[in-house]
BAZA-868003 format. One record per residue (C-alpha): residue in one letter; x, y, z. Coordinates in steps of 0.02 Angstrom, whole numbers, padded with zeros to 5 digits, always signed. Layout:
# BAZA-868003
AXYZ/...
# end
This chain:
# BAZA-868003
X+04768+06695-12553/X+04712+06841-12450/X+04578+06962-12512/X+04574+07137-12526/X+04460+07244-12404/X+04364+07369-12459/X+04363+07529-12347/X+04184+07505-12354/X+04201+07330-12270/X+04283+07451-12110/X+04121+07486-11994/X+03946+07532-12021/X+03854+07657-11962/X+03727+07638-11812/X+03842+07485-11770/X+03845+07534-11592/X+03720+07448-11515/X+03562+07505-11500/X+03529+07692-11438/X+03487+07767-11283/X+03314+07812-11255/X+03310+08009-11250/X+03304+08078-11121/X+03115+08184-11065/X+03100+08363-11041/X+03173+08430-10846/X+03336+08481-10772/X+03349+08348-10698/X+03267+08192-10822/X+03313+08022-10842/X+03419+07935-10696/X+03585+08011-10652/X+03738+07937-10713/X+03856+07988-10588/X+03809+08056-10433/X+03717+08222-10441/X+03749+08215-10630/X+03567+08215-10750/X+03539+08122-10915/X+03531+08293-10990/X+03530+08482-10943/X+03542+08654-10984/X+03767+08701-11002/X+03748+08821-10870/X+03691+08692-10734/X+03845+08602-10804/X+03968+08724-10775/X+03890+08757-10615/X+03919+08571-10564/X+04093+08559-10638/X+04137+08717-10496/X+04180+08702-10329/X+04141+08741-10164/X+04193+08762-09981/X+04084+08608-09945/X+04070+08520-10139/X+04184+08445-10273/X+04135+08368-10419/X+04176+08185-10437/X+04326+08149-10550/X+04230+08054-10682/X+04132+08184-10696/X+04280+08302-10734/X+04346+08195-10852/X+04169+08192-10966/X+04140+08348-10947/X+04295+08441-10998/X+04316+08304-11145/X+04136+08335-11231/X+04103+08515-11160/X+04208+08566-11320/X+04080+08522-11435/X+03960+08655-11371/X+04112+08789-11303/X+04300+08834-11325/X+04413+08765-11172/X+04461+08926-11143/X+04280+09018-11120/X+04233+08856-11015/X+04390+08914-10897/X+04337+09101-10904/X+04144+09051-10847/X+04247+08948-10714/X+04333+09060-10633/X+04218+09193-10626/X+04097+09095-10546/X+04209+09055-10399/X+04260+09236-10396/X+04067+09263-10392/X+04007+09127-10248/X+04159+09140-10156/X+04147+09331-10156/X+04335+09359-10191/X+04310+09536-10266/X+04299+09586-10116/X+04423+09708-10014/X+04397+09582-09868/X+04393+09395-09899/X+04308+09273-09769/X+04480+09192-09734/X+04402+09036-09656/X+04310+09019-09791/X+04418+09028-09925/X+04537+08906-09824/X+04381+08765-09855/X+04399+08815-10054/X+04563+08878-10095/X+04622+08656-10109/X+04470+08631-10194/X+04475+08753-10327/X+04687+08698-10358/X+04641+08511-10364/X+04518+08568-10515/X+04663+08669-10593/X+04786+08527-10556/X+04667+08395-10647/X+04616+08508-10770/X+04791+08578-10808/X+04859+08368-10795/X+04746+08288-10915/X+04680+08421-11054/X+04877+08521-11057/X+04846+08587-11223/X+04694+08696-11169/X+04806+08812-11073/X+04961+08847-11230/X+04858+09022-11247/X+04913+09149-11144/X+04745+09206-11103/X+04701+09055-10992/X+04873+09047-10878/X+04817+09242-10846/X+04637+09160-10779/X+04739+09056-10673/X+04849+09175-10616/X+04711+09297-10571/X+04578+09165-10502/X+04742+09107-10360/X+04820+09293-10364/X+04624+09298-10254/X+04639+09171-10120/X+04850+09166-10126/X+04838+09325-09981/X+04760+09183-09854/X+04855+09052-09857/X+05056+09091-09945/X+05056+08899-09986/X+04906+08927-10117/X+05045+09011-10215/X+05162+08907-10193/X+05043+08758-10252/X+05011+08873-10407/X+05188+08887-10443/X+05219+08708-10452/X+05050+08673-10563/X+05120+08803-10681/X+05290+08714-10691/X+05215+08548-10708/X+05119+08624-10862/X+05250+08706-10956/X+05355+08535-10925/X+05210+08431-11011/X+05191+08553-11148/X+05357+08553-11195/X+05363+08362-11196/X+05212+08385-11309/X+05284+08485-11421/X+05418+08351-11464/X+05270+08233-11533/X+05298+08126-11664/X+05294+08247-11820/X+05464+08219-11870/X+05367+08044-11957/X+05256+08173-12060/X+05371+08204-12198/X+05443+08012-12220/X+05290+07909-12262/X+05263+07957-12451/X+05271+07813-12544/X+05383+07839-12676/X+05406+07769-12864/X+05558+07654-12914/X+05495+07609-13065/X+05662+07697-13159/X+05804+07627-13058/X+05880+07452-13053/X+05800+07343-12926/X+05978+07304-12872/X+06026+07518-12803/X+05880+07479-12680/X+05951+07402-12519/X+05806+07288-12415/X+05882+07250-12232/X+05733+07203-12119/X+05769+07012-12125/X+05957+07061-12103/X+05922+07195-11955/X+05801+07071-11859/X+05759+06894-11898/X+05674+06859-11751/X+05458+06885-11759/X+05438+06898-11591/X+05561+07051-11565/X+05506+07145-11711/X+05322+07107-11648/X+05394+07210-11475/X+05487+07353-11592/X+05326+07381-11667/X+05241+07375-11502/X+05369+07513-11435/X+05341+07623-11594/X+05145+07584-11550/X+05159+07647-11379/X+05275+07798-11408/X+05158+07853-11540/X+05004+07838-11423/X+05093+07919-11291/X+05081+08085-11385/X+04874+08094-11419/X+04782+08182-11289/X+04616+08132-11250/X+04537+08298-11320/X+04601+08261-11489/X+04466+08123-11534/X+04327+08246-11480/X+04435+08405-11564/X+04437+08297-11724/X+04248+08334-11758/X+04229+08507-11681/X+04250+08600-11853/X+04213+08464-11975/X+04210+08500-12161/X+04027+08436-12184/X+04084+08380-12365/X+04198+08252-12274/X+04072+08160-12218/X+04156+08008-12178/X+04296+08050-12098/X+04391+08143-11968/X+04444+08346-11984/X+04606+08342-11938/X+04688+08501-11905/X+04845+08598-11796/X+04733+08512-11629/X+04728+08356-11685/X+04897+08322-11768/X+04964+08179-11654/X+04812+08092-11719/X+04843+08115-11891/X+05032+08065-11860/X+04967+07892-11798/X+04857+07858-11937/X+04981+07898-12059/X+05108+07766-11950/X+04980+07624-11985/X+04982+07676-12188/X+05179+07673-12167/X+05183+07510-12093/X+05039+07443-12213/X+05164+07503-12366/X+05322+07452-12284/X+05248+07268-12283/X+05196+07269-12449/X+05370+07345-12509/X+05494+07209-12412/X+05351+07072-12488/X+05373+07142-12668/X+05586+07196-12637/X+05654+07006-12684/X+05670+06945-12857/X+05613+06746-12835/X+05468+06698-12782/X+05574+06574-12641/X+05630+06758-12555/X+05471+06824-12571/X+05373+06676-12506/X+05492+06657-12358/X+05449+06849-12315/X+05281+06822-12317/X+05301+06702-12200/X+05401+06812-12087/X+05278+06952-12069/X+05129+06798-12058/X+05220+06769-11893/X+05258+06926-11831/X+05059+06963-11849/X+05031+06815-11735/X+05159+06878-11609/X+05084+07059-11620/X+04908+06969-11594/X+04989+06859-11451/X+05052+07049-11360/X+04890+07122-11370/X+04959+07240-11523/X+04787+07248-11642/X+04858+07382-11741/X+05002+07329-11793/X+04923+07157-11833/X+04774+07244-11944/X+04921+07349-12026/X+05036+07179-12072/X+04870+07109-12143/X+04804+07236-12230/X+05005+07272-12313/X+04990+07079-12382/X+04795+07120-12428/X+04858+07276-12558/X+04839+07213-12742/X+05038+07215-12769/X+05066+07077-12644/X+04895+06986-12671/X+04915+06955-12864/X+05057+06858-12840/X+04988+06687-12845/X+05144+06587-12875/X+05217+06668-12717/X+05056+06626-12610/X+05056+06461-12691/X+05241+06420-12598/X+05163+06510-12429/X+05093+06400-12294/X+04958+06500-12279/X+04844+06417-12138/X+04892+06540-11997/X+04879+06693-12120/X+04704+06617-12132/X+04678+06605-11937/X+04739+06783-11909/X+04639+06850-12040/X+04494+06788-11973/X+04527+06880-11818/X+04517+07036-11895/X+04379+06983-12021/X+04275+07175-12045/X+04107+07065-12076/X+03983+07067-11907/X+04058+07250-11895/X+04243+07170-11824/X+04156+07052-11720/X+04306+06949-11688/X+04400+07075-11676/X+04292+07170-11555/X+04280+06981-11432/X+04486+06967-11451/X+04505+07147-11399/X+04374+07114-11236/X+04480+06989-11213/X+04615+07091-11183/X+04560+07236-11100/X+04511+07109-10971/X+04679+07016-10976/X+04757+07215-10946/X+04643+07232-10796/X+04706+07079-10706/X+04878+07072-10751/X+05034+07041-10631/X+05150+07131-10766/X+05165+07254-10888/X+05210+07110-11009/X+05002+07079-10988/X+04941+07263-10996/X+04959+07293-11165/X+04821+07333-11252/X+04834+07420-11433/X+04679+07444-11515/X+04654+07471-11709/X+04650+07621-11697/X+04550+07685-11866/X+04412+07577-11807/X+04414+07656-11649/X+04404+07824-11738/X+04266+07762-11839/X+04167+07690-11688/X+04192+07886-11582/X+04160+07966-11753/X+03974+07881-11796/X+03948+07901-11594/X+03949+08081-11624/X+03843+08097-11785/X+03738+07972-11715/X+03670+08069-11570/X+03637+08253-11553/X+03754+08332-11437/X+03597+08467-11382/X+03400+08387-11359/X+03242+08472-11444/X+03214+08558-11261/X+03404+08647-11286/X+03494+08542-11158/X+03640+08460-11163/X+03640+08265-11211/X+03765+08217-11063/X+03709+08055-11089/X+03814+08047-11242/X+03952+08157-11146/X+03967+07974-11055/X+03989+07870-11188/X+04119+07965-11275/X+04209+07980-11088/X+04205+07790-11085/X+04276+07755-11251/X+04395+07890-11240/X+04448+07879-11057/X+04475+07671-11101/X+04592+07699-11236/X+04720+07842-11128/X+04720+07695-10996/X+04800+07570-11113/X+04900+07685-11195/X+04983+07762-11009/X+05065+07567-11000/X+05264+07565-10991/X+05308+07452-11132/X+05408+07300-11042/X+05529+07272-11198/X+05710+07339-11226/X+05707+07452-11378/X+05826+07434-11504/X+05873+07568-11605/X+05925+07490-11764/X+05754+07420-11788/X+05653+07557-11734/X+05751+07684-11848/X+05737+07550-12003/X+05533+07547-11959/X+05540+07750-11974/X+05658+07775-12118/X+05667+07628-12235/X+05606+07701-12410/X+05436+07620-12452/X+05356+07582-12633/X+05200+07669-12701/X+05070+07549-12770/X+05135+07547-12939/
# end
Protein backbone atom coordinates (compact mmCIF):
# COMPACT_ATOMS: atom_id res chain seq x y z
CA UNK A 1 0.00 0.00 0.00
CA UNK A 2 1.54 3.36 -0.62
CA UNK A 3 1.12 6.24 1.86
CA UNK A 4 0.04 9.55 1.47
CA UNK A 5 2.64 12.55 1.79
CA UNK A 6 1.97 15.30 3.53
CA UNK A 7 3.09 18.64 1.86
CA UNK A 8 4.73 19.16 5.04
CA UNK A 9 6.89 15.94 4.50
CA UNK A 10 8.25 18.21 1.09
CA UNK A 11 11.56 20.08 2.53
CA UNK A 12 12.47 21.84 5.60
CA UNK A 13 13.70 24.88 6.12
CA UNK A 14 17.53 25.60 6.82
CA UNK A 15 17.94 22.16 4.97
CA UNK A 16 20.70 23.54 2.96
CA UNK A 17 23.59 22.80 4.58
CA UNK A 18 25.03 24.79 6.91
CA UNK A 19 25.46 28.68 6.18
CA UNK A 20 28.10 30.75 5.07
CA UNK A 21 29.95 32.63 7.54
CA UNK A 22 29.10 36.42 6.89
CA UNK A 23 31.00 38.11 5.44
CA UNK A 24 33.17 41.29 7.69
CA UNK A 25 32.84 44.87 7.09
CA UNK A 26 35.14 46.25 3.65
CA UNK A 27 34.66 46.52 -0.02
CA UNK A 28 36.47 44.10 -0.54
CA UNK A 29 35.88 41.25 2.65
CA UNK A 30 35.95 37.70 2.66
CA UNK A 31 37.91 35.86 -0.30
CA UNK A 32 36.74 36.50 -3.83
CA UNK A 33 34.67 34.10 -5.54
CA UNK A 34 35.45 34.75 -8.97
CA UNK A 35 38.20 36.72 -9.98
CA UNK A 36 38.08 40.37 -8.92
CA UNK A 37 34.61 39.56 -7.52
CA UNK A 38 34.22 40.24 -3.24
CA UNK A 39 32.14 38.19 -0.76
CA UNK A 40 30.09 41.30 -0.46
CA UNK A 41 29.97 45.03 -1.57
CA UNK A 42 28.29 48.14 -1.97
CA UNK A 43 25.67 47.75 -5.74
CA UNK A 44 27.50 50.48 -7.17
CA UNK A 45 31.00 48.70 -7.14
CA UNK A 46 28.83 45.96 -8.73
CA UNK A 47 27.57 47.69 -11.51
CA UNK A 48 30.86 49.16 -11.93
CA UNK A 49 32.38 45.59 -12.29
CA UNK A 50 29.59 44.21 -14.45
CA UNK A 51 30.81 47.36 -17.17
CA UNK A 52 33.35 47.28 -19.54
CA UNK A 53 36.33 48.65 -20.68
CA UNK A 54 38.87 49.25 -23.49
CA UNK A 55 41.25 47.01 -21.48
CA UNK A 56 38.51 44.89 -18.98
CA UNK A 57 35.53 42.50 -19.29
CA UNK A 58 33.89 40.92 -16.71
CA UNK A 59 34.12 37.15 -16.59
CA UNK A 60 30.99 35.36 -17.86
CA UNK A 61 30.08 33.73 -14.57
CA UNK A 62 30.11 36.70 -13.23
CA UNK A 63 27.52 38.05 -15.74
CA UNK A 64 25.43 35.34 -15.29
CA UNK A 65 25.12 35.94 -11.13
CA UNK A 66 24.93 39.14 -11.38
CA UNK A 67 22.19 39.92 -13.81
CA UNK A 68 20.15 36.82 -12.19
CA UNK A 69 20.19 38.17 -8.38
CA UNK A 70 20.82 41.97 -9.17
CA UNK A 71 16.87 41.93 -9.50
CA UNK A 72 16.30 41.50 -6.02
CA UNK A 73 17.84 44.86 -5.10
CA UNK A 74 16.94 46.76 -8.82
CA UNK A 75 14.60 46.53 -11.92
CA UNK A 76 16.52 45.00 -15.15
CA UNK A 77 15.77 47.89 -16.81
CA UNK A 78 17.37 50.69 -14.30
CA UNK A 79 20.41 48.13 -14.01
CA UNK A 80 20.67 48.68 -18.07
CA UNK A 81 20.11 52.51 -17.74
CA UNK A 82 23.10 52.78 -14.89
CA UNK A 83 24.95 50.58 -17.62
CA UNK A 84 24.98 52.46 -20.27
CA UNK A 85 25.49 55.64 -18.86
CA UNK A 86 28.45 54.66 -17.30
CA UNK A 87 30.13 53.66 -20.54
CA UNK A 88 28.82 56.84 -22.05
CA UNK A 89 30.53 58.43 -18.93
CA UNK A 90 34.21 56.54 -18.91
CA UNK A 91 34.31 56.19 -22.46
CA UNK A 92 33.47 59.89 -22.90
CA UNK A 93 31.00 59.31 -25.82
CA UNK A 94 29.08 62.63 -25.27
CA UNK A 95 31.48 64.03 -26.76
CA UNK A 96 31.48 65.94 -30.31
CA UNK A 97 34.84 64.07 -30.91
CA UNK A 98 35.28 60.44 -29.88
CA UNK A 99 38.87 58.92 -29.35
CA UNK A 100 38.30 56.53 -32.33
CA UNK A 101 41.13 54.18 -31.26
CA UNK A 102 39.74 54.00 -28.28
CA UNK A 103 36.41 53.24 -28.78
CA UNK A 104 37.65 50.53 -31.39
CA UNK A 105 39.27 48.62 -27.96
CA UNK A 106 35.46 48.96 -26.41
CA UNK A 107 32.94 49.15 -29.00
CA UNK A 108 33.26 44.55 -29.08
CA UNK A 109 33.34 44.70 -25.56
CA UNK A 110 30.41 46.63 -24.71
CA UNK A 111 28.21 44.35 -27.79
CA UNK A 112 29.45 41.01 -26.31
CA UNK A 113 27.74 42.40 -22.91
CA UNK A 114 24.56 43.33 -24.91
CA UNK A 115 24.77 40.03 -26.87
CA UNK A 116 24.96 37.93 -23.49
CA UNK A 117 22.78 40.04 -21.75
CA UNK A 118 20.17 40.31 -24.58
CA UNK A 119 20.82 35.98 -25.13
CA UNK A 120 20.21 34.77 -21.74
CA UNK A 121 17.78 37.29 -19.66
CA UNK A 122 15.42 38.12 -23.32
CA UNK A 123 12.55 39.11 -21.34
CA UNK A 124 14.33 42.16 -19.70
CA UNK A 125 14.35 44.01 -22.96
CA UNK A 126 10.08 43.43 -24.10
CA UNK A 127 9.87 47.27 -22.79
CA UNK A 128 10.49 49.67 -25.22
CA UNK A 129 12.45 51.77 -22.99
CA UNK A 130 15.49 49.43 -22.84
CA UNK A 131 15.90 48.63 -26.88
CA UNK A 132 15.99 52.73 -26.92
CA UNK A 133 19.19 52.32 -24.28
CA UNK A 134 20.58 50.07 -26.73
CA UNK A 135 19.93 51.88 -29.57
CA UNK A 136 21.38 55.07 -28.12
CA UNK A 137 24.43 53.48 -26.12
CA UNK A 138 25.63 51.83 -30.12
CA UNK A 139 23.93 54.96 -32.03
CA UNK A 140 27.57 56.40 -29.86
CA UNK A 141 30.36 54.24 -31.03
CA UNK A 142 28.34 52.98 -34.52
CA UNK A 143 30.13 56.47 -36.33
CA UNK A 144 33.71 54.50 -35.80
CA UNK A 145 33.43 51.49 -36.93
CA UNK A 146 29.90 50.90 -39.58
CA UNK A 147 30.15 47.15 -38.49
CA UNK A 148 29.16 48.15 -34.72
CA UNK A 149 25.80 48.73 -36.38
CA UNK A 150 25.61 46.16 -38.22
CA UNK A 151 26.45 43.82 -35.09
CA UNK A 152 23.52 45.80 -33.38
CA UNK A 153 21.22 44.99 -36.06
CA UNK A 154 21.65 41.40 -35.87
CA UNK A 155 21.49 41.36 -31.77
CA UNK A 156 18.20 43.15 -32.20
CA UNK A 157 16.90 40.48 -34.67
CA UNK A 158 18.13 37.69 -32.64
CA UNK A 159 16.01 39.26 -29.74
CA UNK A 160 12.80 39.86 -31.28
CA UNK A 161 13.19 36.12 -32.78
CA UNK A 162 13.59 34.70 -29.09
CA UNK A 163 10.81 36.78 -27.80
CA UNK A 164 8.50 35.74 -30.13
CA UNK A 165 9.36 32.07 -29.57
CA UNK A 166 8.73 33.03 -25.96
CA UNK A 167 5.65 34.25 -26.38
CA UNK A 168 4.36 30.85 -27.75
CA UNK A 169 5.13 29.25 -24.13
CA UNK A 170 3.17 26.71 -22.91
CA UNK A 171 -0.06 28.63 -21.69
CA UNK A 172 -2.34 27.02 -23.94
CA UNK A 173 -2.06 24.00 -20.83
CA UNK A 174 -3.44 26.79 -18.35
CA UNK A 175 -6.99 26.39 -19.00
CA UNK A 176 -7.08 22.29 -19.34
CA UNK A 177 -5.87 21.06 -15.97
CA UNK A 178 -9.09 21.62 -13.76
CA UNK A 179 -10.04 18.58 -12.45
CA UNK A 180 -13.45 18.13 -13.11
CA UNK A 181 -16.52 16.18 -11.35
CA UNK A 182 -18.21 13.03 -13.02
CA UNK A 183 -19.96 12.11 -10.26
CA UNK A 184 -23.54 12.64 -12.43
CA UNK A 185 -22.78 10.80 -15.61
CA UNK A 186 -22.52 7.06 -16.34
CA UNK A 187 -19.07 5.74 -15.91
CA UNK A 188 -19.61 4.17 -19.33
CA UNK A 189 -19.94 8.16 -21.58
CA UNK A 190 -16.30 8.54 -20.23
CA UNK A 191 -13.82 7.11 -22.79
CA UNK A 192 -10.15 5.99 -20.99
CA UNK A 193 -7.54 5.33 -24.01
CA UNK A 194 -4.01 5.55 -22.47
CA UNK A 195 -3.49 1.69 -22.36
CA UNK A 196 -5.09 1.66 -25.92
CA UNK A 197 -2.92 4.79 -27.29
CA UNK A 198 0.44 3.33 -25.79
CA UNK A 199 1.05 0.10 -24.06
CA UNK A 200 4.51 0.28 -24.00
CA UNK A 201 6.23 1.93 -20.37
CA UNK A 202 9.23 2.73 -21.78
CA UNK A 203 7.77 5.03 -24.64
CA UNK A 204 5.33 6.75 -22.56
CA UNK A 205 8.28 7.18 -19.96
CA UNK A 206 10.05 9.21 -23.28
CA UNK A 207 6.48 11.12 -24.17
CA UNK A 208 6.55 12.33 -20.78
CA UNK A 209 10.18 13.12 -20.98
CA UNK A 210 9.45 15.24 -24.31
CA UNK A 211 6.47 17.06 -22.61
CA UNK A 212 9.22 17.51 -19.61
CA UNK A 213 11.68 19.08 -21.80
CA UNK A 214 9.37 21.24 -23.98
CA UNK A 215 7.93 22.60 -20.87
CA UNK A 216 11.42 23.44 -19.39
CA UNK A 217 12.44 24.85 -22.51
CA UNK A 218 10.12 27.84 -21.94
CA UNK A 219 11.40 29.06 -18.13
CA UNK A 220 14.03 31.56 -18.20
CA UNK A 221 16.47 31.62 -15.61
CA UNK A 222 15.17 35.03 -14.14
CA UNK A 223 11.88 33.54 -13.37
CA UNK A 224 13.04 31.54 -10.16
CA UNK A 225 14.63 34.78 -8.79
CA UNK A 226 11.42 36.99 -10.31
CA UNK A 227 9.21 34.51 -8.35
CA UNK A 228 10.19 36.15 -4.95
CA UNK A 229 10.82 39.76 -6.01
CA UNK A 230 7.23 40.97 -4.93
CA UNK A 231 6.17 38.26 -2.61
CA UNK A 232 2.84 38.47 -0.79
CA UNK A 233 4.46 38.21 2.75
CA UNK A 234 1.13 36.35 3.82
CA UNK A 235 2.27 33.52 1.42
CA UNK A 236 4.84 32.61 3.30
CA UNK A 237 5.50 29.35 1.99
CA UNK A 238 5.36 29.59 -1.32
CA UNK A 239 6.25 31.20 -4.58
CA UNK A 240 4.47 34.72 -6.00
CA UNK A 241 3.78 33.88 -9.20
CA UNK A 242 2.81 36.55 -11.46
CA UNK A 243 2.73 37.84 -15.54
CA UNK A 244 7.03 37.25 -15.05
CA UNK A 245 6.90 34.15 -13.86
CA UNK A 246 4.11 32.36 -15.76
CA UNK A 247 6.15 29.57 -17.55
CA UNK A 248 6.87 28.56 -14.03
CA UNK A 249 3.53 28.39 -12.89
CA UNK A 250 2.58 26.48 -16.22
CA UNK A 251 5.08 23.70 -15.16
CA UNK A 252 3.91 23.29 -11.77
CA UNK A 253 0.47 23.06 -12.77
CA UNK A 254 1.82 20.13 -15.55
CA UNK A 255 3.12 18.02 -12.56
CA UNK A 256 -0.63 18.48 -10.72
CA UNK A 257 -2.06 17.40 -14.24
CA UNK A 258 -0.03 14.47 -14.51
CA UNK A 259 -0.41 13.66 -10.62
CA UNK A 260 -4.47 13.72 -11.38
CA UNK A 261 -4.27 12.11 -14.70
CA UNK A 262 -2.66 9.00 -12.83
CA UNK A 263 -5.03 8.87 -10.27
CA UNK A 264 -8.02 9.22 -12.87
CA UNK A 265 -6.83 6.21 -15.47
CA UNK A 266 -6.13 4.17 -11.81
CA UNK A 267 -9.76 4.93 -10.61
CA UNK A 268 -11.46 4.87 -14.71
CA UNK A 269 -11.94 0.74 -14.72
CA UNK A 270 -14.72 -0.95 -13.04
CA UNK A 271 -12.83 -4.37 -11.61
CA UNK A 272 -10.36 -4.37 -9.52
CA UNK A 273 -8.31 -6.95 -12.31
CA UNK A 274 -8.28 -3.52 -14.76
CA UNK A 275 -7.42 -1.43 -12.14
CA UNK A 276 -4.67 -3.54 -10.64
CA UNK A 277 -3.16 -4.16 -14.08
CA UNK A 278 -2.98 -0.16 -14.46
CA UNK A 279 -1.33 0.24 -11.50
CA UNK A 280 1.08 -1.86 -12.60
CA UNK A 281 1.54 -0.01 -15.82
CA UNK A 282 2.27 3.37 -14.41
CA UNK A 283 4.61 1.29 -11.47
CA UNK A 284 6.72 0.67 -14.59
CA UNK A 285 6.65 3.61 -16.41
CA UNK A 286 7.98 5.35 -12.98
CA UNK A 287 10.94 2.99 -13.15
CA UNK A 288 11.58 3.81 -16.81
CA UNK A 289 11.18 7.65 -16.05
CA UNK A 290 13.70 6.96 -13.04
CA UNK A 291 15.93 4.79 -15.47
CA UNK A 292 15.96 8.30 -18.10
CA UNK A 293 16.93 10.56 -15.53
CA UNK A 294 13.08 12.02 -15.55
CA UNK A 295 12.61 12.82 -11.47
CA UNK A 296 9.60 14.73 -12.12
CA UNK A 297 7.66 12.80 -13.85
CA UNK A 298 8.55 9.84 -11.52
CA UNK A 299 7.60 12.02 -8.18
CA UNK A 300 4.33 13.01 -10.20
CA UNK A 301 3.32 9.02 -11.09
CA UNK A 302 3.99 8.41 -7.31
CA UNK A 303 2.48 10.96 -5.75
CA UNK A 304 -0.95 10.33 -8.43
CA UNK A 305 -1.04 6.56 -6.83
CA UNK A 306 -0.23 8.28 -3.20
CA UNK A 307 -3.80 10.57 -3.48
CA UNK A 308 -6.46 8.98 -1.08
CA UNK A 309 -8.75 7.89 -4.18
CA UNK A 310 -6.20 5.43 -5.44
CA UNK A 311 -4.62 4.54 -1.97
CA UNK A 312 -7.95 3.35 -0.24
CA UNK A 313 -8.37 0.78 -2.55
CA UNK A 314 -6.97 -2.11 -0.74
CA UNK A 315 -8.42 -4.95 -2.73
CA UNK A 316 -6.79 -3.40 -5.83
CA UNK A 317 -3.28 -3.04 -4.06
CA UNK A 318 -3.84 -6.40 -2.67
CA UNK A 319 -3.76 -7.93 -6.60
CA UNK A 320 -0.62 -5.35 -7.30
CA UNK A 321 2.90 -6.73 -7.11
CA UNK A 322 3.89 -4.03 -5.31
CA UNK A 323 7.75 -4.64 -4.52
CA UNK A 324 9.10 -2.18 -7.20
CA UNK A 325 6.37 0.49 -6.26
CA UNK A 326 8.15 -0.04 -2.93
CA UNK A 327 11.77 0.38 -4.40
CA UNK A 328 10.81 3.53 -6.35
CA UNK A 329 9.16 5.01 -3.55
CA UNK A 330 11.94 4.78 -1.58
CA UNK A 331 13.83 6.77 -4.02
CA UNK A 332 11.83 9.58 -3.62
CA UNK A 333 11.21 9.00 0.17
CA UNK A 334 10.80 13.16 1.52
CA UNK A 335 12.37 11.92 5.05
CA UNK A 336 16.39 13.07 5.43
CA UNK A 337 14.98 16.17 3.40
CA UNK A 338 14.89 13.84 -0.16
CA UNK A 339 18.06 12.33 0.65
CA UNK A 340 17.74 9.62 -1.85
CA UNK A 341 16.44 11.55 -3.98
CA UNK A 342 19.03 14.26 -3.72
CA UNK A 343 22.17 11.05 -4.10
CA UNK A 344 20.04 9.61 -7.34
CA UNK A 345 19.86 13.06 -8.81
CA UNK A 346 23.99 13.58 -8.13
CA UNK A 347 24.03 10.67 -9.74
CA UNK A 348 22.80 11.97 -12.67
CA UNK A 349 24.00 15.24 -13.07
CA UNK A 350 27.28 13.42 -13.13
CA UNK A 351 26.09 10.72 -15.59
CA UNK A 352 24.91 14.16 -17.91
CA UNK A 353 28.43 15.52 -17.54
CA UNK A 354 30.15 12.49 -18.99
CA UNK A 355 27.84 11.29 -21.43
CA UNK A 356 28.60 10.16 -25.16
CA UNK A 357 24.78 10.88 -26.06
CA UNK A 358 21.94 12.82 -25.51
CA UNK A 359 20.19 9.53 -24.55
CA UNK A 360 22.62 10.12 -21.14
CA UNK A 361 22.12 13.94 -20.67
CA UNK A 362 18.93 13.98 -19.36
CA UNK A 363 18.52 15.27 -16.28
CA UNK A 364 14.87 16.39 -14.98
CA UNK A 365 14.78 17.47 -11.61
CA UNK A 366 11.58 17.63 -9.31
CA UNK A 367 11.08 20.53 -9.88
CA UNK A 368 8.79 21.86 -6.71
CA UNK A 369 11.62 20.70 -4.59
CA UNK A 370 13.89 22.61 -6.51
CA UNK A 371 11.63 25.63 -6.02
CA UNK A 372 11.49 24.95 -2.44
CA UNK A 373 15.33 24.51 -2.05
CA UNK A 374 15.92 28.39 -4.22
CA UNK A 375 12.91 29.64 -2.22
CA UNK A 376 14.32 28.93 1.64
CA UNK A 377 17.90 29.97 -0.04
CA UNK A 378 16.49 33.32 -0.37
CA UNK A 379 14.62 33.79 2.99
CA UNK A 380 17.42 32.16 4.49
CA UNK A 381 20.03 34.75 3.84
CA UNK A 382 19.72 38.49 3.59
CA UNK A 383 20.23 39.66 0.16
CA UNK A 384 21.94 43.22 1.79
CA UNK A 385 24.54 42.84 5.17
CA UNK A 386 24.11 45.11 8.40
CA UNK A 387 27.08 47.37 6.73
CA UNK A 388 24.44 47.96 3.45
CA UNK A 389 26.32 45.81 1.00
CA UNK A 390 25.31 43.44 -1.13
CA UNK A 391 25.45 39.59 0.04
CA UNK A 392 27.07 38.38 -3.42
CA UNK A 393 27.94 35.52 -1.64
CA UNK A 394 24.40 34.41 -1.83
CA UNK A 395 24.23 35.99 -5.52
CA UNK A 396 26.56 32.66 -6.06
CA UNK A 397 24.59 30.22 -4.73
CA UNK A 398 21.45 31.09 -6.38
CA UNK A 399 23.73 31.38 -9.84
CA UNK A 400 24.76 27.79 -9.16
CA UNK A 401 21.44 26.30 -8.54
CA UNK A 402 19.87 28.24 -11.13
CA UNK A 403 22.56 28.23 -13.85
CA UNK A 404 22.60 23.99 -13.15
CA UNK A 405 19.09 23.54 -13.84
CA UNK A 406 19.03 25.85 -17.59
CA UNK A 407 22.01 23.38 -18.42
CA UNK A 408 19.90 20.27 -18.16
CA UNK A 409 17.01 21.69 -19.41
CA UNK A 410 19.03 23.19 -22.97
CA UNK A 411 19.41 19.05 -23.78
CA UNK A 412 17.73 17.95 -27.23
CA UNK A 413 15.49 15.19 -26.14
CA UNK A 414 16.85 11.98 -28.23
CA UNK A 415 13.23 10.37 -28.59
CA UNK A 416 10.75 10.60 -31.59
CA UNK A 417 7.63 12.37 -30.39
CA UNK A 418 4.47 11.05 -31.05
CA UNK A 419 1.66 13.07 -31.29
CA UNK A 420 -1.14 10.89 -30.30
CA UNK A 421 0.37 10.42 -26.91
CA UNK A 422 1.53 13.74 -26.24
CA UNK A 423 -1.95 15.33 -27.17
CA UNK A 424 -3.79 12.44 -24.90
CA UNK A 425 -1.15 13.62 -21.88
CA UNK A 426 -2.48 17.41 -22.57
CA UNK A 427 -6.14 16.86 -23.17
CA UNK A 428 -7.49 13.71 -21.65
CA UNK A 429 -10.27 14.98 -19.10
CA UNK A 430 -9.02 14.25 -15.52
CA UNK A 431 -11.18 13.49 -12.20
CA UNK A 432 -11.34 15.83 -9.18
CA UNK A 433 -10.72 14.06 -5.86
CA UNK A 434 -14.19 13.23 -5.24
Amino acid sequence: MPRTLSTSDMVTPGSLGPPHPEPTDGEQAGQPLLDGAPASASLDTLIEQLVPKADYYPEKAYIFTFLLSSRLLIEPRELLARVCHLCIEQQQLDKPVLDKAQVRKFGPKLLQLLAEWTETFPRDFQEESTISHLKDVVGRIAPCDEAYRRRMHQLLQALHQKLAALGQGPESLLGTDKPISYRNKPPASIHRELLNICSDPYTLAQQLTHVELEQLRHIGPEEFVQAFVNKDPLASTKPCFSDKTNNLEAYVKWFNRLCYLVATEICMPAKKKQRAQVIEFFIDVARECFNIGNFNSLMAIISGMNMSPVSRLKKTWAKVKTAKFFILEHQMDPTGNFCNYRTALRGAAHRSLTAHSSREKIVIPFFSLLIKDIYFLNEGCANRLPNGHVNFEKFLELAKQVGEFITWKQVECPFEQDPSITHYLHTAPIFSED
